[in-house]
Structure formats: C-alpha cells, structure tokens
LONUGU-978012 format. One record per atom (N, C-alpha, C, O, CB): x, y, z; residue in three letters. Coordinates in steps of 0.02 Angstrom, whole numbers, padded with zeros to 5 digits, always signed. Last residue first. Glycine has a CB too. Example, Ala and Ser with C-alpha at 12.3 -4.5 7.8 and 13.67 -1.06 7.14 Angstrom:
BEGIN
+00642-00112+00354ser +00684-00053+00357ser +00645+00002+00394ser +00670+00057+00402ser +00704-00030+00286ser +00660-00284+00390ala +00615-00225+00390ala +00660-00165+00390ala +00712-00166+00423ala +00565-00224+00452ala 
This chain:
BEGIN
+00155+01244-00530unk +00225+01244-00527unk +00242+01334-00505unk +00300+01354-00499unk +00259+01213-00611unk +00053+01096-00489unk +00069+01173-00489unk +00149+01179-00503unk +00192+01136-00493unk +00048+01212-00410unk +00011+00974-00618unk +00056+01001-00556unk +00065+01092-00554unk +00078+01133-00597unk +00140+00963-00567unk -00146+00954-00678unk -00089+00981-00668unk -00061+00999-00626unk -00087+01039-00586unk -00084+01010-00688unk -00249+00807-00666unk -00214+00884-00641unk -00156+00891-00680unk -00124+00846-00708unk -00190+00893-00557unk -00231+00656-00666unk -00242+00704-00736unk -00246+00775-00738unk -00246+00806-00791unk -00302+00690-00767unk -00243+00593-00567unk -00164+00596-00587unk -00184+00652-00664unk -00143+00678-00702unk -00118+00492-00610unk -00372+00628-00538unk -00305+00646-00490unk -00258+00672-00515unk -00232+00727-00509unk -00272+00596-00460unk -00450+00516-00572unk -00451+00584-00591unk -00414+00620-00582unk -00415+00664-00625unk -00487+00611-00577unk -00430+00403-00487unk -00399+00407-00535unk -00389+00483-00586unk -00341+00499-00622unk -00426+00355-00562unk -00433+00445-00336unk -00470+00439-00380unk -00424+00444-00422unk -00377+00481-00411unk -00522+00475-00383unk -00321+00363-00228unk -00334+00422-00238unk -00385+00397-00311unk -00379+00341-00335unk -00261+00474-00244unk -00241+00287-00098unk -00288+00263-00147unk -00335+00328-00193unk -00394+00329-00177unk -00338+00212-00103unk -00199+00351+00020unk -00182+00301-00009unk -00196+00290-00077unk -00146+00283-00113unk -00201+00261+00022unk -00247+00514+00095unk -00278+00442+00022unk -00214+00410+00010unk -00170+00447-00013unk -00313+00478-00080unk -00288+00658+00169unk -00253+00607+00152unk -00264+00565+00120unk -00321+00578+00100unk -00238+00586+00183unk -00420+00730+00108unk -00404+00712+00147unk -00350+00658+00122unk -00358+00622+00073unk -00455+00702+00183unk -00390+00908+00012unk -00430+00838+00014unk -00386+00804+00063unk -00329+00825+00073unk -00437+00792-00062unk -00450+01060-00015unk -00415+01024+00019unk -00429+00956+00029unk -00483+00943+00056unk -00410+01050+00066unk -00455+01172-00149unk -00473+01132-00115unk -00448+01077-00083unk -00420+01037-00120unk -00503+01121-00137unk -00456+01365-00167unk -00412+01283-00152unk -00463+01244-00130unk -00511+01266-00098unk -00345+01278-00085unk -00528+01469-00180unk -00469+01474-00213unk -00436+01397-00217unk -00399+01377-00261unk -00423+01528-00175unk -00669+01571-00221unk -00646+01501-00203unk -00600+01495-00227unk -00595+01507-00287unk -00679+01448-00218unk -00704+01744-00153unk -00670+01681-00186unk -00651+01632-00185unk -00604+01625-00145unk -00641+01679-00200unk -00711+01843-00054unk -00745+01777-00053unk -00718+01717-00116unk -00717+01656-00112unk -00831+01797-00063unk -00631+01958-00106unk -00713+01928-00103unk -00761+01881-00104unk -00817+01872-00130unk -00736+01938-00130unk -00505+01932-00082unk -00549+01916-00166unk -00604+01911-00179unk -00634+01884-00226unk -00541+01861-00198unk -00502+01921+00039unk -00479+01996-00008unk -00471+01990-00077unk -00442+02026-00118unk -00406+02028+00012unk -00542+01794+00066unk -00586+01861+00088unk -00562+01934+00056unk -00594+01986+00050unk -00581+01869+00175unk -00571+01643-00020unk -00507+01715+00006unk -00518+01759+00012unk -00508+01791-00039unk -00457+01740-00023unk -00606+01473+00035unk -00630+01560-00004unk -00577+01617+00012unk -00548+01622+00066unk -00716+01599+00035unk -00599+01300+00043unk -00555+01362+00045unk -00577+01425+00000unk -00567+01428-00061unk -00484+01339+00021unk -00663+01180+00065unk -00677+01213+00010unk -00624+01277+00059unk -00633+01279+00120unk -00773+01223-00018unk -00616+01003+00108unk -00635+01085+00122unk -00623+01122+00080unk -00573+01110+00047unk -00608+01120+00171unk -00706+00847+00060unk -00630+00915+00041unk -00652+00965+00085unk -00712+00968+00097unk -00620+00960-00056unk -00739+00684-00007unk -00760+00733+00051unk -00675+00786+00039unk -00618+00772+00020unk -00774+00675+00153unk -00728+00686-00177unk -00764+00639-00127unk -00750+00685-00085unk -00744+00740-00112unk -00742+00561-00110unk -00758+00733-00303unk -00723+00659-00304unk -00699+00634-00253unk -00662+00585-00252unk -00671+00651-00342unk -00816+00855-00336unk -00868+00784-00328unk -00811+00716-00308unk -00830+00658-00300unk -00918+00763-00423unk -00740+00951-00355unk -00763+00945-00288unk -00813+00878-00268unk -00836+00857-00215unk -00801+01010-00275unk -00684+00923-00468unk -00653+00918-00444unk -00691+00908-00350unk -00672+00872-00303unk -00613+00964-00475unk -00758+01007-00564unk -00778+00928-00565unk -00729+00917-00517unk -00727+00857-00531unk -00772+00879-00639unk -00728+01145-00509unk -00809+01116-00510unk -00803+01042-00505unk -00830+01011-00459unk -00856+01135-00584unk -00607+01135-00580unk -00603+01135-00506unk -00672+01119-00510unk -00675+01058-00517unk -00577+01202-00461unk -00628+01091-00721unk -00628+01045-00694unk -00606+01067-00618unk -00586+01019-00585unk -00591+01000-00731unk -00688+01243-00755unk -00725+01183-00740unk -00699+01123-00721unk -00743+01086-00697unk -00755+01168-00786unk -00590+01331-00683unk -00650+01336-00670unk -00679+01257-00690unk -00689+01216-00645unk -00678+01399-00708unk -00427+01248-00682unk -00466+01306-00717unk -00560+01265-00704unk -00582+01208-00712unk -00430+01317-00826unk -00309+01196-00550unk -00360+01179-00610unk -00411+01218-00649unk -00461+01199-00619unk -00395+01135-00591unk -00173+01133-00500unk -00206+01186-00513unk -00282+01156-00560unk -00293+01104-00591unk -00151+01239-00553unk -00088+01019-00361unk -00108+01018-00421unk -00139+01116-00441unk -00125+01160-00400unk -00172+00948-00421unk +00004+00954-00250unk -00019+01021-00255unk -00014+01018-00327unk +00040+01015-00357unk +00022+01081-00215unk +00007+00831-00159unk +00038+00833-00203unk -00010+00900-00211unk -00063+00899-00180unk +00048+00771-00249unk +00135+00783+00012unk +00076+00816-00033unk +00080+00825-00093unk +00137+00829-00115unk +00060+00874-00019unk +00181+00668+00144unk +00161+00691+00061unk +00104+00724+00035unk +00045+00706+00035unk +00155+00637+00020unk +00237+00690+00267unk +00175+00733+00243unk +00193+00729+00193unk +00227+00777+00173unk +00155+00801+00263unk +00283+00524+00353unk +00298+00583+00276unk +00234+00630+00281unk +00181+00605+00299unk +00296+00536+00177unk +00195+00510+00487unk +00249+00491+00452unk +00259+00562+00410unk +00251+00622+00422unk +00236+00419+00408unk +00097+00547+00573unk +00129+00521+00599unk +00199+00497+00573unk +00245+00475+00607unk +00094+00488+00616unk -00002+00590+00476unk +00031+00638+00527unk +00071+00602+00574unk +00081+00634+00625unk -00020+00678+00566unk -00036+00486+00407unk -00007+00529+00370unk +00036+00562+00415unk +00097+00568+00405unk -00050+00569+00336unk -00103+00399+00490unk -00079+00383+00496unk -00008+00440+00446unk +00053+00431+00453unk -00109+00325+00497unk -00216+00493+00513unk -00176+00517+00584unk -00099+00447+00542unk -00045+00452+00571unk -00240+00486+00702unk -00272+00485+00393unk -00235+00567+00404unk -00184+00535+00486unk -00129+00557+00503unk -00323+00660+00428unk -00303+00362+00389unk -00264+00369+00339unk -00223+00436+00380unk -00163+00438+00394unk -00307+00380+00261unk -00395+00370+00488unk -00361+00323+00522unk -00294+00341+00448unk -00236+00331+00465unk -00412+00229+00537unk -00484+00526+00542unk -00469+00459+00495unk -00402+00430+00486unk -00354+00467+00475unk -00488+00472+00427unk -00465+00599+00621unk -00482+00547+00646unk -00500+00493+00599unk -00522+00436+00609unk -00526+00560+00686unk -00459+00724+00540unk -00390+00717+00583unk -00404+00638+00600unk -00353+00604+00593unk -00381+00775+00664unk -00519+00799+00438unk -00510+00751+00451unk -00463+00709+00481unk -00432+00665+00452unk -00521+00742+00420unk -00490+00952+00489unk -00558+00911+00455unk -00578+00824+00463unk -00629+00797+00484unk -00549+00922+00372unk -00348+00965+00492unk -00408+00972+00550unk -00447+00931+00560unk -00454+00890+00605unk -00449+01018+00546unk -00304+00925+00372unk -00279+00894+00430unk -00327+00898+00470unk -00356+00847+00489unk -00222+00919+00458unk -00393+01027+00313unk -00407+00970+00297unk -00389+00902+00339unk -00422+00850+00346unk -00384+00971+00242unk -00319+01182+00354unk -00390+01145+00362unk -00415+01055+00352unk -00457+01031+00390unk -00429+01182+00310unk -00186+01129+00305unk -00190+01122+00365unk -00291+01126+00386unk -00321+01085+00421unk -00134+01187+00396unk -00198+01147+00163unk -00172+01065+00205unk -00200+01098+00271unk -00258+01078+00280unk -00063+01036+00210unk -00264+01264+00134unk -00308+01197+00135unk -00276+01139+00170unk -00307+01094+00199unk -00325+01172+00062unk -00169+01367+00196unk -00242+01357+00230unk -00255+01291+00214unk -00261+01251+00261unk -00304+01405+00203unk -00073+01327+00080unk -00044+01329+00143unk -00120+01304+00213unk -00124+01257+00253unk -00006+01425+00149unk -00123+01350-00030unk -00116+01293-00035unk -00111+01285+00082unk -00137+01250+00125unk -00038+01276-00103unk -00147+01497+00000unk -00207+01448+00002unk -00168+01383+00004unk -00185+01353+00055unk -00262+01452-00065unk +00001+01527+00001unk -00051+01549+00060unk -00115+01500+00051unk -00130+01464+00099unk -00077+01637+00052unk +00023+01521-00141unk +00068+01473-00070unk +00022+01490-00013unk +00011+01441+00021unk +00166+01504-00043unk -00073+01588-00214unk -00072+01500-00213unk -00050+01461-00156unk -00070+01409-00129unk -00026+01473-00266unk -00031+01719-00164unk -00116+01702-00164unk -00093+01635-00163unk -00091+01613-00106unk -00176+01729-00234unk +00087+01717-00235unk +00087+01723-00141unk +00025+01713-00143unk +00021+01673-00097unk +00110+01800-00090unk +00048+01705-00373unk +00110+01648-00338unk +00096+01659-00270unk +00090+01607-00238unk +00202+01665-00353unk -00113+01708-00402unk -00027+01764-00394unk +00002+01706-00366unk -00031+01662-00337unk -00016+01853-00325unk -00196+01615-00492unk -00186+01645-00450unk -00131+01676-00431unk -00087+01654-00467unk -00201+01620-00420unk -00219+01533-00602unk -00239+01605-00607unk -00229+01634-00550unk -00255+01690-00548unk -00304+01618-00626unk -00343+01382-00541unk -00295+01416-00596unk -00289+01476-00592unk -00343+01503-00577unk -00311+01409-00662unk -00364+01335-00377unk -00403+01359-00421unk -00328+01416-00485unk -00288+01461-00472unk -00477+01409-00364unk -00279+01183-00308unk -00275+01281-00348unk -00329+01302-00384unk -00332+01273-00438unk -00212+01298-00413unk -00301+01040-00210unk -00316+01079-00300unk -00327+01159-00274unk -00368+01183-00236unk -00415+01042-00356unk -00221+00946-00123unk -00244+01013-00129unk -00244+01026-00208unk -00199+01022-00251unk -00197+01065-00085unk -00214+00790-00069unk -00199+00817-00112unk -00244+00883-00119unk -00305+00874-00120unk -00198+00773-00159unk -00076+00686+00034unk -00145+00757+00032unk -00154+00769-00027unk -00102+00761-00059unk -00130+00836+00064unk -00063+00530+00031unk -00035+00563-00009unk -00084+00616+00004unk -00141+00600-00012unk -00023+00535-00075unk -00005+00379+00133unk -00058+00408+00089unk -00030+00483+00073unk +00023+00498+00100unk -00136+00408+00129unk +00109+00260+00032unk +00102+00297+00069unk +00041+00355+00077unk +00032+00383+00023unk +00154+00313+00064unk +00035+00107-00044unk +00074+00169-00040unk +00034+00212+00008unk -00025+00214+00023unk +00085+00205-00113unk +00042-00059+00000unk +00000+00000+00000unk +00044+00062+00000unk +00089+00067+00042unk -00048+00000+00061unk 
C-alpha cells in the first residue's frame, strides 16, 4: 500500500503568494477536518506527502465531486474560491493523476 498522499487543487490564475497561502490554509484545514481518519492520523505520523495540483474553473467544479474536501474562499478576493483540500488517500481517484502540477 502506498504511502497516503494530501492532495490540494488551486483554483488556476492565482498570484504565486495568493497560491502558497491557500495551498498553505487547505493542508492544514483538511488535517483538521479530518484528523480521525485512520489514513490522516496515519499521514501525521509519518511523511506529509503532498501533491499540489491547479485547475481552471471547470474541472475545479468537477473536482469537488471526487469525494469529502474543504472548500477554501479568500476574503480579499471577495470571497473567492481558491483551493481545495482533500483528505489524506492512499488510494486516490484516478481523476487525480490528470491535474496539473502546480509549478
């Protein structure tokens, strides 16, 4: 079984310090979120692998269906949805690997 893996989606288009700051909120909301699942406490106990993807409006939309996340908004964007934070995974939706890596 591989190691489980966070994975935060970018909403595309954001300033480089807007991305590191949200990416930054969603791991740690999501740790929160789901701290008592037996994957996250086993995450927080080893490697924090993360993988930090981006994604333009419609596949962040299809992105929120591919199972439980915290939605991340940025109040000096007016509320804007900027990241989404997903819970540790072993086993990640195959949809996943078809992001793009932030860079």
């Amino acid at each position: 079984m591989d190691a489980p893996r966070m994975y935060i989606i970018l909403k595309a288009g954001l300033e480089p310090g807007m991305a590191v700051l949200s990416a930054a909120h969603a791991a740690v909301s999501a740790t929160l979120a789901f701290r008592d699942q037996p994957e996250t406490q086993q995450w927080t106990s080893g490697i924090f692998y993360k993988v930090i993807c981006e994604a333009y409006e419609k596949e962040f939309e299809e992105a929120k269906k591919l199972g439980p996340h915290v939605l991340m908004t940025e109040s000096s964007l007016g509320g804007k949805e900027v990241a989404l934070g997903f819970p540790p995974m072993s086993d990640p939706p195959k949809r996943f690997k078809y992001f793009r890596l932030y860079k």
